[in-house]
N, C-alpha and C positions, 0 to 999 in steps of 0.2 A: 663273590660268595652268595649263598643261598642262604635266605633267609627262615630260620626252622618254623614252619607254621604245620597246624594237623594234615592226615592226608584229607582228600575231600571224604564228605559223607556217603554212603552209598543212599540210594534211592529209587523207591518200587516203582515198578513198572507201571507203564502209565497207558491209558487206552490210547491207541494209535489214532483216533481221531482228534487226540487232543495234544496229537505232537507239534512243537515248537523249534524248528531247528533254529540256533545261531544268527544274530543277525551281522551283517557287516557293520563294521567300527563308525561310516558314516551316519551322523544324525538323522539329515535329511537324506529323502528317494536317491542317493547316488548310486549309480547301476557297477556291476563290476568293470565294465567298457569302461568308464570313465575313469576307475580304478587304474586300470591298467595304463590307458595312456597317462594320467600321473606318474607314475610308476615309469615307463618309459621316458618321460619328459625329466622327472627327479636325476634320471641315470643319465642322460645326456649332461645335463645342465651343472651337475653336483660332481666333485670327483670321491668316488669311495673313501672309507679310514684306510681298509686295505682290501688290494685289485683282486677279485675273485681268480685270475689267472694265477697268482702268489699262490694259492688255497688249494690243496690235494682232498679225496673224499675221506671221508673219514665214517662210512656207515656201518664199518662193524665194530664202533666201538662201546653199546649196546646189546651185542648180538646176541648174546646169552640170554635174554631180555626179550625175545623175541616173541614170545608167546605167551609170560607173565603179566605184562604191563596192565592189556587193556583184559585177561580171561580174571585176575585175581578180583576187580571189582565189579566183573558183570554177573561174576558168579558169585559174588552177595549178594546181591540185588534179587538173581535170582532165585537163590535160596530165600531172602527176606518174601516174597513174592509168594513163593509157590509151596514153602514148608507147612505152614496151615492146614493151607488147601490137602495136599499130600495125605496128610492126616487123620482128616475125617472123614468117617464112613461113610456119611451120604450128604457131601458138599451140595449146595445149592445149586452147580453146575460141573460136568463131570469133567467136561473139555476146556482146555487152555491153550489157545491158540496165542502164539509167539510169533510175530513180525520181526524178524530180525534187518539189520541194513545189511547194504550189500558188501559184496567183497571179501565176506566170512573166512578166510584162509584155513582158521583152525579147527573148524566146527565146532564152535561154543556149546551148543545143546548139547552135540554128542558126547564133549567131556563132562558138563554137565551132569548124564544120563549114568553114565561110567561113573564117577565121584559117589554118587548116593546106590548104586547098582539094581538102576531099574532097567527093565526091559526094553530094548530098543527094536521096533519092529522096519527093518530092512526090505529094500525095496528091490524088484526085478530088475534085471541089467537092462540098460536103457535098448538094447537092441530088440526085446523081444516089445516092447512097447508099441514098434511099426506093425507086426500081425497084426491083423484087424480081426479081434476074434471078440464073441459076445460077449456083453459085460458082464463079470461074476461078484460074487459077494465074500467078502473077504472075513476068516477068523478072527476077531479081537478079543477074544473071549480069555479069562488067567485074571489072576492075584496082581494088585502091586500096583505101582505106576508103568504107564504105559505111554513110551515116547518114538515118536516120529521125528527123527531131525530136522531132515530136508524134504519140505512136500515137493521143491520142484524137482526131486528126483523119479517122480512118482506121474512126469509129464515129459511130451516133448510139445512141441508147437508144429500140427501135422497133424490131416485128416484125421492120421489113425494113430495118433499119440495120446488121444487124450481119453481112453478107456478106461485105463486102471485107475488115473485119479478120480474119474466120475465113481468108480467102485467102490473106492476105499471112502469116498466124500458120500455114501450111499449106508456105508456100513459104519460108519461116524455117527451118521444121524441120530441113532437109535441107542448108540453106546452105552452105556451106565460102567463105566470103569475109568476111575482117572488114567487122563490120558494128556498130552503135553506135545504141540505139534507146532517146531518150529517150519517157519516159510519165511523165503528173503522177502523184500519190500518189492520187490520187481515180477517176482511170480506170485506175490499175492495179488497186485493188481491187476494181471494178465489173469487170473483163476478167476478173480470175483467179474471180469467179464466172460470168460470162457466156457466156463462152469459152476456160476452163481456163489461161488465158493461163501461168502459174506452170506448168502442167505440162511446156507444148510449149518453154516459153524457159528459159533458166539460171537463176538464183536473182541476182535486181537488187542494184546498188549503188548508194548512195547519197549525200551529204555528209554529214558529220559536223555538226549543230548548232552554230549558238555562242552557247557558254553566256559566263557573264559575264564574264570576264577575255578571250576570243577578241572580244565582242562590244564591250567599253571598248578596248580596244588597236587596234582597227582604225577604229571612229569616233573617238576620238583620232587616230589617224594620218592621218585624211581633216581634220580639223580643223585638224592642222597647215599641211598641205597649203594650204586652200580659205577657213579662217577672216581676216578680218584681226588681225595681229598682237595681242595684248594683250588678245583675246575672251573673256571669262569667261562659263562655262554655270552657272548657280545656279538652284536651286530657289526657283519662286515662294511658297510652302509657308512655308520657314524660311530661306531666301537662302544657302545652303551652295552648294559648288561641288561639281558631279557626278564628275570626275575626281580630288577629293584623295583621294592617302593620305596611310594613316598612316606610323609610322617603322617600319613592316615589310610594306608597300607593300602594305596591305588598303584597299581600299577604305572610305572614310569612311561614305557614304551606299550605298542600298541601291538604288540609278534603276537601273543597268544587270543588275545582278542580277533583277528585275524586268523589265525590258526582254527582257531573253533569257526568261526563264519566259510572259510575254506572248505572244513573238511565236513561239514553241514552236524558238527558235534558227532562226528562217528570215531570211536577211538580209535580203532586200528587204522582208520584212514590219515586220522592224526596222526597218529604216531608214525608211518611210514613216510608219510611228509617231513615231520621233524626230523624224523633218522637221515634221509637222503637231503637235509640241510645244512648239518654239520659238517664242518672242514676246519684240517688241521695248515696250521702256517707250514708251507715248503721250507724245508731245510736247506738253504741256501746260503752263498759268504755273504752277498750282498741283502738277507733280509736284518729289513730294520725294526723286527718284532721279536729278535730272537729273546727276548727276556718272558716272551709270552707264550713260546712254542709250546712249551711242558704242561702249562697250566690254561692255556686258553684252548677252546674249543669255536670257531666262530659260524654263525647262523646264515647263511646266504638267502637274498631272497627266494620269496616260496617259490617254484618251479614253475613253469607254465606249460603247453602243450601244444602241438600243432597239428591238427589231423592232416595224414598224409592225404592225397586224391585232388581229383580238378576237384569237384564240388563237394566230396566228401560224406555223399550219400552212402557208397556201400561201406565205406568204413563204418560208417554209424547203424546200416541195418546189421553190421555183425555183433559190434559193444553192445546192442539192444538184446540181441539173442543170447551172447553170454551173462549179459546181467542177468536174463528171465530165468536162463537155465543153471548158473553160477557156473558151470563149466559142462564144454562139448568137446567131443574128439572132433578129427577134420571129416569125418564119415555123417557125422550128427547133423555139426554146422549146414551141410549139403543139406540133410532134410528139413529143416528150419528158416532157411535162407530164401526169398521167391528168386535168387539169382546163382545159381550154385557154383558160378564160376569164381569165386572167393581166394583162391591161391597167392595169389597177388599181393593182393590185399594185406591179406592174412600176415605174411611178411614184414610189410611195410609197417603195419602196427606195430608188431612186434620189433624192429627195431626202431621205431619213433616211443616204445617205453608206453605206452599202451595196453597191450598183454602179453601174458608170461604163456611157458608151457612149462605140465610135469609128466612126466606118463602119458605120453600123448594125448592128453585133454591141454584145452587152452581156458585160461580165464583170464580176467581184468584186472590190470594191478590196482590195488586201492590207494595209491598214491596217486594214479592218472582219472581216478575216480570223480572228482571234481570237473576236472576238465568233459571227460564225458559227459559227465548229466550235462552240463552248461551247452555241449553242443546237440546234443538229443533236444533239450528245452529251445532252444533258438530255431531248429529247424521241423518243429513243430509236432514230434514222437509223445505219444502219452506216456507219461511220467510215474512212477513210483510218490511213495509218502515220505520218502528222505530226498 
């Protein structure tokens, strides 16, 4: 059982210089490596409560849920944030630049911008971005709030990609009209060396992570919510329940604490981890849980990743180019790419759970999100602020 406590608070947005992701559950310096081989040594040496092979998936049983969880408390935040500002006629600063993390699925701002019905200023289709023609200066001119989603739509990485966002970052400068310009954390660092982006724009804000009591409190809350009555979440591991505490309301087990340092406090990255964690006991004559089938839910260890390739370089210069650009067609990836011969590849990720496709564009799933950066960071890729 879950125990009823409030949902978490929401919480303004905080300057991206001053973010804090998550740390891991270890005290001292222990590196994820070391994590892991525990984790492997635990699984040798221990035998589970019960055998993940017993355990069928069970990820749509949330599904509905799919888009609620982590938009209904960022879009407080945002609102708490940016309604103010909104407001006044001649705010101290007209521009709001939004860092968003990566792996965005739903376009937060865009609903965002829809919700309160400010104007969204839409960007060329990415194929006219390769003409190389002179830079022009773009209309921002109208009544109202004034929001740009996605600036790294408004780029490719490519001689002659990088025009119109020098344009629009030219016709910003000058602006006097609130205006609300989100950017994932991978093209903003890519911009502010490409295009001095950080110089011409105001210094970005961003959400605050959720570390482990923000990240239990609020999937709790959605459990309440969405679970059938009487659902218990236990560890396949040692069969504990992931929500007890104790009598000074610490957490018993260490999942969520963990969870938030995993998923570097990005919620939707959390939450797709959590989702493709869940498993139901196989209905079988010979399971010896069947008094648990209905009512338990159980947790498997978090996922891990393996990058397909001998050394694993082009996979990783392609994860770098989808994170910058949040999604590219296979037409795109070629001009981005210094190797265009990516087909391969391309594949390989994709059934190593890596990336998705929709519409013939490919992105990153934010479940394999983790594992990426960890292998960008080791093999020495300049990094993002998440």
């Amino acid at each position: 059982m879950i125990r009823t406590t409030p949902p978490p608070e929401p919480h303004p947005l905080v300057p991206l210089e001053d973010l804090e992701v998550p740390a891991w559950p270890e005290r001292a310096a222990v590196k994820m490596a070391a994590m892991r081989l525990r984790t492997l040594l635990t699984r040798s040496d221990q035998r589970p409560f019960i055998a993940e092979d017993r355990l069928d998936d069970s990820a749509d049983v949330f599904s509905d849920m799919a888009t609620p969880p982590f938009c209904i408390p960022l879009m407080t935040e945002l609102d708490d944030t940016l309604m103010d500002w909104a407001a006044d006629p001649a705010p101290g600063q007209w521009i709001k630049p939004v860092v968003l993390p990566p792996c965005d699925e739903q376009g937060l701002l865009s609903q965002w911008a829809r919700r309160h019905h400010h104007e969204v200023l839409a960007p060329s289709a990415r194929d006219a971005l390769l003409i190389d023609t002179p830079e022009q200066t773009l209309d921002l001119s109208g009544d109202g709030v004034l929001v740009i989603p996605r600036l790294e739509d408004w780029f490719l990485r490519h001689r002659c990609g990088l025009g119109l966002i020098r344009s629009l970052l030219e016709s910003l400068a000058g602006l006097e009209r609130h205006c609300v310009i989100g950017c994932n954390s991978w093209a903003w660092a890519f911009l502010c060396k490409a295009v001095d982006a950080h110089l011409i724009l105001p210094e970005p804000l961003t959400f605050k992570p959720f570390d482990e009591s923000r990240l239990r409190r609020w999937i709790a809350d959605i459990v309440r919510q969405q679970a059938v009555e009487g659902t218990r979440f236990r560890l396949n591991s040692n069969g504990k329940n992931i929500f007890a505490l104790d009598r000074k309301d610490r957490p018993r087990e260490a999942y969520f604490e963990t969870l938030a340092a995993r998923s570097r406090g990005i919620a939707w990255v959390a939450w797709h981890i959590w989702q493709r964690s869940l498993k139901k006991a196989r209905d079988t004559e010979d399971n010896d849980y069947s008094d648990d089938d209905q009512q338990t839910l159980w947790v498997v260890a978090l996922e891990e990743f393996s990058l397909p390739g001998s050394d694993g370089t082009q996979a990783l210069l392609i994860l770098q180019a989808l994170l910058i650009h949040n999604s590219l067609s296979g037409r795109e990836l070629e001009c981005v790419l210094p190797d265009p011969g990516f087909q391969g590849m391309h594949h390989a990720l994709h059934r190593a759970g890596f990336i998705t496709e929709h519409h013939g564009r490919y992105y990153c799933r934010p479940a394999a999100y983790p594992a990426i950066r960890n292998g960008l960071a080791t093999a020495g890729f300049p990094l993002d602020g998440y």
